[in-house]
Each structure stands twice: as C-alpha cells, then as structure tokens.
C-alpha positions as a Markdown table, in Angstrom:
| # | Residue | x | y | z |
|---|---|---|---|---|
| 1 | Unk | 99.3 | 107.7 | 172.3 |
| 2 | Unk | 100.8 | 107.0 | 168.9 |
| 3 | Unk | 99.6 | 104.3 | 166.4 |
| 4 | Unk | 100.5 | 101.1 | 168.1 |
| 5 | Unk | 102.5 | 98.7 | 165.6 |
| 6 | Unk | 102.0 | 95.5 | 166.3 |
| 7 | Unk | 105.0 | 93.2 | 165.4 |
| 8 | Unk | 103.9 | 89.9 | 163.2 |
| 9 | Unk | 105.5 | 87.3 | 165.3 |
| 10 | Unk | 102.6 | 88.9 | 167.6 |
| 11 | Unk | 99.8 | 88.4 | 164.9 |
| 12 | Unk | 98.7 | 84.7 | 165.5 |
| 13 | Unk | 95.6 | 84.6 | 164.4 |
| 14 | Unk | 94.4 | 81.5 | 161.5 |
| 15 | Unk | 95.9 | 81.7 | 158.3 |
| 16 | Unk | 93.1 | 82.5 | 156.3 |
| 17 | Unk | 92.3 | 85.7 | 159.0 |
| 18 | Unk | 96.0 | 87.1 | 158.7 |
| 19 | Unk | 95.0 | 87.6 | 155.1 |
| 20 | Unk | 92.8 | 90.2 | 156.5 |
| 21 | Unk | 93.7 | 93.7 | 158.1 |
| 22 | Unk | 94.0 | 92.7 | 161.8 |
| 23 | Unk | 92.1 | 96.0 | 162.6 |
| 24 | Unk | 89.3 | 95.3 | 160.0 |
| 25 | Unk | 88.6 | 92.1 | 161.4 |
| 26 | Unk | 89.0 | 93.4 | 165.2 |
| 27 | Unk | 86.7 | 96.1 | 164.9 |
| 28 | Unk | 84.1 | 93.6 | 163.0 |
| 29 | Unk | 84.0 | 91.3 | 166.0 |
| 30 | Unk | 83.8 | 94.6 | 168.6 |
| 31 | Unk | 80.8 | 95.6 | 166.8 |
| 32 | Unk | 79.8 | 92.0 | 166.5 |
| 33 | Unk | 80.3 | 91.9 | 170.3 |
| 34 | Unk | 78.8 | 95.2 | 171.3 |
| 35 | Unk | 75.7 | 94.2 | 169.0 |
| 36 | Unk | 75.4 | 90.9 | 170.5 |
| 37 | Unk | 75.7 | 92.4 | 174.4 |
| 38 | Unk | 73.0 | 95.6 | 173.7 |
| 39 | Unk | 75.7 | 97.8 | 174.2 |
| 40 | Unk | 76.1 | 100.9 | 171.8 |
| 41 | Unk | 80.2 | 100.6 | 172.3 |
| 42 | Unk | 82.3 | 100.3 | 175.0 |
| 43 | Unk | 82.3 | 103.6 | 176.6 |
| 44 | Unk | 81.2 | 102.3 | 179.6 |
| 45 | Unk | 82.3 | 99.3 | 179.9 |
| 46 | Unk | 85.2 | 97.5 | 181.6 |
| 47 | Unk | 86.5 | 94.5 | 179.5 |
| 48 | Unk | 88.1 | 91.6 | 180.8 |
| 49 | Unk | 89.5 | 89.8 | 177.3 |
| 50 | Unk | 91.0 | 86.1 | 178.2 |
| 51 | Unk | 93.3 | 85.1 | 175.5 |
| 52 | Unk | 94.4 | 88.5 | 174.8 |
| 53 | Unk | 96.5 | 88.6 | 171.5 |
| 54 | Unk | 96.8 | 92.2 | 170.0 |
| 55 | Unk | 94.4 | 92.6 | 167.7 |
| 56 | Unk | 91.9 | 94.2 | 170.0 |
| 57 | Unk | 94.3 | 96.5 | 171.6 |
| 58 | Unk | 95.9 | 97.2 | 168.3 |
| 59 | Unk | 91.9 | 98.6 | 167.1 |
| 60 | Unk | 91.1 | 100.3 | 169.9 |
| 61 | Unk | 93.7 | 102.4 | 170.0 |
| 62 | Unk | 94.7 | 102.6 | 166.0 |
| 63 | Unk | 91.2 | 103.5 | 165.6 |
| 64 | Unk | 90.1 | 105.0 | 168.4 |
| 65 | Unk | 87.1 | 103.5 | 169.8 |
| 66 | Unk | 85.4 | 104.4 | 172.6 |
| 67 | Unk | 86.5 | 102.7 | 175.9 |
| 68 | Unk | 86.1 | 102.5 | 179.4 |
| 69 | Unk | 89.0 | 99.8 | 180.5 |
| 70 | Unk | 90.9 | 97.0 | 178.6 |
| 71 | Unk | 92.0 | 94.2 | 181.0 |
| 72 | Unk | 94.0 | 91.5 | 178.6 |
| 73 | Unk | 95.1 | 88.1 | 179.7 |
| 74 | Unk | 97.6 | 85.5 | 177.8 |
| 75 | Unk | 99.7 | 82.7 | 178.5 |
| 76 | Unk | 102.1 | 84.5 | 175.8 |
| 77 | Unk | 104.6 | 86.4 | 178.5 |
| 78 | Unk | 106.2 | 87.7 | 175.8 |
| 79 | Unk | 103.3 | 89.4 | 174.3 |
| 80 | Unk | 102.2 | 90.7 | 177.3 |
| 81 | Unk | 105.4 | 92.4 | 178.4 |
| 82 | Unk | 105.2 | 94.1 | 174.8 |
| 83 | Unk | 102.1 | 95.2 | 175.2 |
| 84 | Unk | 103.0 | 96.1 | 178.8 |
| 85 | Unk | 105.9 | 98.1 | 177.4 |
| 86 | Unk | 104.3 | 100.2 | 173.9 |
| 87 | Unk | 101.0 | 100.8 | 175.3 |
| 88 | Unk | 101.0 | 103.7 | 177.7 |
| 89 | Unk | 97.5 | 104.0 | 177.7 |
| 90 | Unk | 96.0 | 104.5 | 181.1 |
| 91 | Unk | 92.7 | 102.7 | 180.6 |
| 92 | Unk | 94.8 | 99.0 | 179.4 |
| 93 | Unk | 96.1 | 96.8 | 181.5 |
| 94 | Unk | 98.0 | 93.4 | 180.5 |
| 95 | Unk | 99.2 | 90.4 | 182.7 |
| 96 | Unk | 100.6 | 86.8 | 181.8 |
| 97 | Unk | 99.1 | 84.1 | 182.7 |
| 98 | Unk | 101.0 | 80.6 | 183.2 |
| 99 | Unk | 98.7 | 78.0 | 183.0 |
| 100 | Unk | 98.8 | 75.4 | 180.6 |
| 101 | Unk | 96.9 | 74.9 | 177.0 |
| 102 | Unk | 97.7 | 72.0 | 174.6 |
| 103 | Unk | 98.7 | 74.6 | 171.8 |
| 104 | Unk | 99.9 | 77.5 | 173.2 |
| 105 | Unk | 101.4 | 76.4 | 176.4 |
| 106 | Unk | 102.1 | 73.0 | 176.9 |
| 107 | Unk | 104.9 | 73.0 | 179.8 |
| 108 | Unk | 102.6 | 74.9 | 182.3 |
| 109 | Unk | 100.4 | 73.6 | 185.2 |
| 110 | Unk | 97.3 | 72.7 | 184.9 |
| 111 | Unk | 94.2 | 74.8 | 184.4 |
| 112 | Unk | 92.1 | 73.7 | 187.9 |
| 113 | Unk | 88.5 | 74.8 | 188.9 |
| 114 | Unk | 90.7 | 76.9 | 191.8 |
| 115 | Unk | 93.3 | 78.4 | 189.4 |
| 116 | Unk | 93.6 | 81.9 | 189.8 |
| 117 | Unk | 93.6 | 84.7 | 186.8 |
| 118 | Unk | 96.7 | 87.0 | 187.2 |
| 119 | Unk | 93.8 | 89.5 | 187.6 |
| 120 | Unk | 92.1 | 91.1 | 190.4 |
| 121 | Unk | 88.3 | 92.5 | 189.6 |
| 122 | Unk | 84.9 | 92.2 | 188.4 |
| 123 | Unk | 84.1 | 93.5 | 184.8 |
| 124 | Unk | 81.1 | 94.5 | 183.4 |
| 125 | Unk | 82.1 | 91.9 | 179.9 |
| 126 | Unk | 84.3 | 88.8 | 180.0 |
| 127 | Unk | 85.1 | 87.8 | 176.3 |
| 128 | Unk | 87.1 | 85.0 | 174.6 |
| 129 | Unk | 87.6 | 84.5 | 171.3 |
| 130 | Unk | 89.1 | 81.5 | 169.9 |
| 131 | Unk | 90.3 | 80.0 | 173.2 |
| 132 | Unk | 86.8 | 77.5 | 174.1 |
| 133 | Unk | 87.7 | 76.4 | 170.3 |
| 134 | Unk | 91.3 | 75.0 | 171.5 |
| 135 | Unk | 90.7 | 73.7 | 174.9 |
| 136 | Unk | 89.4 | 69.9 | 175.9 |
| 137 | Unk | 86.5 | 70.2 | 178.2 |
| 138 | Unk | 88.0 | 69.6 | 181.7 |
| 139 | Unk | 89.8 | 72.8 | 180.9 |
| 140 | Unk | 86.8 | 74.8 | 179.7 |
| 141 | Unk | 84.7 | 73.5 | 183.0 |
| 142 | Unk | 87.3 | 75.1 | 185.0 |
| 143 | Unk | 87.3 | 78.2 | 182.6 |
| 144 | Unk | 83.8 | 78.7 | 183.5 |
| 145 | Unk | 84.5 | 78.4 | 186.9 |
| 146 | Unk | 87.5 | 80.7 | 187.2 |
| 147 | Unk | 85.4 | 83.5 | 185.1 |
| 148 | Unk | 82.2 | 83.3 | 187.0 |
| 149 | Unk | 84.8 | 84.7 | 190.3 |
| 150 | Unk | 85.2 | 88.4 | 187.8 |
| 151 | Unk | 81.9 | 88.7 | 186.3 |
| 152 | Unk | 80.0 | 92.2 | 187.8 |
| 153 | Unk | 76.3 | 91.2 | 189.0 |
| 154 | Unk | 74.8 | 92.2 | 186.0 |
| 155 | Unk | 77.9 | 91.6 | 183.9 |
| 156 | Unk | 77.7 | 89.4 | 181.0 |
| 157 | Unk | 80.6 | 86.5 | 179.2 |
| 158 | Unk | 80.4 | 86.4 | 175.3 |
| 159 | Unk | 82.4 | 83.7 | 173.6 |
| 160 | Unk | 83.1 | 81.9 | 170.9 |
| 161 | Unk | 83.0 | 77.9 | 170.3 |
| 162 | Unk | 83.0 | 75.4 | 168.4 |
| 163 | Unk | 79.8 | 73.6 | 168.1 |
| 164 | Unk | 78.3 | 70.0 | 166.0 |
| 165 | Unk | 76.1 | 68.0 | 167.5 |
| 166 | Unk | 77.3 | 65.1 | 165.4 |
| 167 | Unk | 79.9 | 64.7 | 168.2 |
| 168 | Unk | 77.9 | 63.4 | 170.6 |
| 169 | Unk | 79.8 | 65.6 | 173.6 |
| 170 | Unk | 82.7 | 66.5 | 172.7 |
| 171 | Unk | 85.3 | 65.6 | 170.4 |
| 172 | Unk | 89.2 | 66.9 | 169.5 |
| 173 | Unk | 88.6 | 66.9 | 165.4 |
| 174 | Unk | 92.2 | 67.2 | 164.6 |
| 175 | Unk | 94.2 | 64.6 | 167.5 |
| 176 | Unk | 97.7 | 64.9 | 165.6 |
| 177 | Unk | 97.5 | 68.8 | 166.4 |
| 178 | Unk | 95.7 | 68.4 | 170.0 |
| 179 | Unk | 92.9 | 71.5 | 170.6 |
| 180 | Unk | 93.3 | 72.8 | 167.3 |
| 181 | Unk | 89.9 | 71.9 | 166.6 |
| 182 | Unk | 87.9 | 71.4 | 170.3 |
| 183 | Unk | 84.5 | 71.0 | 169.3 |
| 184 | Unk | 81.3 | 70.6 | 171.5 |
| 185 | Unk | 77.9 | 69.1 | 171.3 |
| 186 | Unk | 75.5 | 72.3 | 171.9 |
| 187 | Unk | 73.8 | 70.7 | 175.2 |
| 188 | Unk | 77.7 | 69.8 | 176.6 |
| 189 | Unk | 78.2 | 73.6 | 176.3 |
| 190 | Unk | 75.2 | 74.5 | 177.9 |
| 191 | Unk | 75.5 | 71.8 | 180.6 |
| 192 | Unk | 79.0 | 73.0 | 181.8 |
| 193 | Unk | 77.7 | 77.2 | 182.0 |
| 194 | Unk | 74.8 | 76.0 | 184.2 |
| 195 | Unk | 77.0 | 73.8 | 186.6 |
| 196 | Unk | 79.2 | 76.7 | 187.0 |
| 197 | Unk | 76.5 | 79.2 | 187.5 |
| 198 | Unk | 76.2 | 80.8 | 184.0 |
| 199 | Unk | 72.8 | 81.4 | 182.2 |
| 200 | Unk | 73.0 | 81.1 | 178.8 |
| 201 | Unk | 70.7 | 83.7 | 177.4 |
| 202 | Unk | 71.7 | 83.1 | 173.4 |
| 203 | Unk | 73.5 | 81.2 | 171.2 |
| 204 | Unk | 74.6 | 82.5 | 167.8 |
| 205 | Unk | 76.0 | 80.2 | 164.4 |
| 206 | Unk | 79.2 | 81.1 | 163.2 |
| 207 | Unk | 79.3 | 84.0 | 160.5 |
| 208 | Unk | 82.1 | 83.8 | 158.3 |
| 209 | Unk | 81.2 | 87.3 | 157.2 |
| 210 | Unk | 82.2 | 88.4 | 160.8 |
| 211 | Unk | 85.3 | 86.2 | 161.2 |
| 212 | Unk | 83.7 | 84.4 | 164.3 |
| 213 | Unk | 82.6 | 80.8 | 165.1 |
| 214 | Unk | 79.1 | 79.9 | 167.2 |
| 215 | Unk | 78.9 | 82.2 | 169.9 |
| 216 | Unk | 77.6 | 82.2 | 173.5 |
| 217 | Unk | 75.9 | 85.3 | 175.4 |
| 218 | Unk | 75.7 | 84.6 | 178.7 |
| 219 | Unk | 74.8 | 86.0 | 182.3 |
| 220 | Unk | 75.8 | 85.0 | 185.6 |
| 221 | Unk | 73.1 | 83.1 | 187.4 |
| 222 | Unk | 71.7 | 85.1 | 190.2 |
C-alpha cells in the first residue's frame, strides 16, 4: 500500500517524544522489543498491541518491516476507524475498545478481571507501551488477567511501567492529572503477573536513549 500519513490529532504520544520522528522512535522500540523477546523481527510473529496508537502501524508499513500480523487495540474509536479505513493491508487488523481509563476514556465502564478485548485469538507477543504507566492497579490486575486469555503457550507479554520503589506499592505521582504518572513498587508489579499466571522472566530500567520506561518480559505460567 502507499505511505500511510498519519494525521497529528492522531499522534499523542508525550511532548518531549512528538519532537521526534514518530517512525524513528517506533522502529527504536520494535527493535528494542524484538531484542528484548530473542526474536530477529517480526516475520513470524503475530502481535497483539493493547493501546494501539499509530506509530507502530505508521513504521511498519512506511518502512516496511517484516511482519506476520498486527492486531491493534484502543479505546480511541476514532483512531481505530481511521486506521480501519487507510490501512488496506491484509496482515492489520484494528478494533475499539470501550472500557474506561482515567485519561483517555473516562465515561466508559469499568475495566473488570471478566472484561472482554474486542479481539478474538492467541498471539505469539502481547505488547503495551505506555498504558501500565496511566492505569491505577485495580485496572492493571484485571489487564493481566484479560491478557493472560490471548497469550499462545509459548507466547510472551512485553511492557512498559513505571517503577520506584520509594512508593511503597503504588502511588498516582501526579493526582490533579489522575494516571498520568501510575507508578509501582517493583515487587507490586511482580506480585500482580504471578496472581494472574504470568512469569516474569526480566525486568529492564528505562532507556531514555530508546524512548521507553522499565520494562517487563514476561511468559505465561505453565
């Protein structure tokens, strides 16, 4: 397909990243991600990306990275009927998802450990960057939960976080902007993959160099 032109009202990534190329900094974290997961690209792999955005569809396809399948999920309807629209590429798929997040959708129900993604499927990688950094805990628990459901046997979840012991557990850094800033104590993390049947097989600090925060590799428990 042709280059895929992403509108800005789409490109809602922090200030400080929107400086950047989206593409440079997408295909930085799909190397970052491929790296991290053992994986020489994603030729063969089937993606499940929670908290979509564009930039990753945007890279792929601007620069034309190897890829099996794309499966984005967002709350942002709009976005995804965009995407849904421009991309005609047969190995993407996009769907909405209504469920509520103190940012980004605050009128929608509530995330529950029985919420349903608008997807059907296991995937051989589940990844979410920036979305554990806005969401309060009972919402990450049932995250975990809702993820474990799609993840392929010998699948695996990378994601990013943010993560200070200094906070004890947990704590919401920024309360006059709730979420901006969710931020966990490392064993809190670690606590909630276990209970929801996620081994935690690494933890990486955040590298500004890579535009990414502490990051989890994880595999489902067998």
């Amino acid at each position: 397909m042709a280059k895929l032109v992403v509108p800005e009202r789409f490109q809602r990534n922090s200030s400080k990243v929107r400086t950047i190329d989206p593409e440079e900094t997408g295909a930085a974290l799909i190397a970052l991600a491929c790296e991290r997961l053992g994986l020489p690209d994603l030729g063969a792999t089937d993606v499940l990306d929670v908290g979509c955005g564009a930039r990753f569809t945007q890279t792929i396809i601007n620069r034309g990275l190897p890829l099996k399948s794309y499966t984005g999920v967002d709350v942002d309807r709009d976005l995804m009927d965009w995407l849904r629209k421009e991309v005609t590429d047969p190995r993407f798929r996009f769907a909405a998802w209504d469920v509520r997040n103190p940012m980004y959708n605050k009128r929608a129900a509530p995330m529950t450990r029985d919420s349903k993604l608008p997807v059907t499927g296991a995937f051989d990688v589940i990844w979410l960057f920036s979305v554990f950094t806005h969401m309060p805990p009972a919402d990450s628990d049932a995250m975990l939960a809702i993820l474990r459901r799609h993840v392929r046997p010998a699948g695996r979840l990378f994601f990013s976080c943010f993560i200070d012991d200094s906070v004890g557990t947990f704590a919401d850094r920024t309360p006059e902007r709730p979420a901006l800033h969710a931020t966990y104590a490392e064993r809190t993390m670690r606590d909630m993959l276990a209970k929801n049947g996620w081994d935690a097989r690494s933890l990486h600090p955040k590298d500004d160099a890579r535009f990414i925060q502490h990051h989890f590799v994880c595999a489902p428990q067998a």
